[in-house]
N, C-alpha and C positions, 0 to 999 in steps of 0.2 A: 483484552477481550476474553483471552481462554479462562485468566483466574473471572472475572467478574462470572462467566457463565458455570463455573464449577465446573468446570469439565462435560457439563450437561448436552451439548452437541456437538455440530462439528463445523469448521470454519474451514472455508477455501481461502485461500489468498489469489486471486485474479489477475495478477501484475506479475510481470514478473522484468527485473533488472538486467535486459539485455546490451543497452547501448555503455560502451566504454567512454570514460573521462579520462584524459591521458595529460598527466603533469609533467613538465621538468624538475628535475630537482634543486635543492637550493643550493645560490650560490654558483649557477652552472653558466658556462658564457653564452648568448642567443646565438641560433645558426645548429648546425650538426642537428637535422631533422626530428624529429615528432617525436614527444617524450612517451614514455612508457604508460600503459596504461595502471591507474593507481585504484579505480574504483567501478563501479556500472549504476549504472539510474534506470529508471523507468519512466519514458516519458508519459505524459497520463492527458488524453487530450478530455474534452468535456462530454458528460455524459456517459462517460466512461467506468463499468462497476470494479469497485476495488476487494470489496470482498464480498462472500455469500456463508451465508448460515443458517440450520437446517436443525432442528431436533430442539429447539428451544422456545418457550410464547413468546410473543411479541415486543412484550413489556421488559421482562428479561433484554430480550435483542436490542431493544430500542435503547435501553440506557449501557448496554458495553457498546453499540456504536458511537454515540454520543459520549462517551468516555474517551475512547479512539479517536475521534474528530477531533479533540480537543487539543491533541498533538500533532494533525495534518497542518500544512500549511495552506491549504485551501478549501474553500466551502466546499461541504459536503450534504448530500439530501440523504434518507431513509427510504429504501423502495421495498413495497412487498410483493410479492407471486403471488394471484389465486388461480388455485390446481382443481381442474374440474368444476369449474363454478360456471 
């Protein structure tokens, strides 16, 4: 999203990867308690905004989100804010 918008505004990212995924390693015998933790996710329930972006038109925004959506693994919609209306 940053390259498509030129650097032209600014992007919040809204989520952030709090909950841990915790693996065994390979090859490790079952038993001897809960493996370390190897990663974090963000779980993202629905309705939920994932990012926000601020100093760019519409059109601009509309197509680096829909650039980004292309690589979520779930639908996503386009919302906008009107300020003062």
């Amino acid at each position: 999203m940053t390259r498509h918008i030129k650097r032209g505004g600014r992007i919040w990212i809204r989520i952030f990867p709090d909950k841990p995924i915790s693996e065994k390693p390979a090859e490790v015998r079952m038993g001897n308690g809960k493996g370390n933790p190897e990663y974090y996710v963000a779980e993202i329930q629905p309705g939920k905004m994932l990012y926000e972006m601020d100093g760019v038109d519409e059109v601009l925004a509309r197509e680096a989100f829909r650039l980004a959506a292309a690589k979520l693994p779930i639908q996503t919609a386009f919302v906008t804010r009107m300020i003062g209306s």
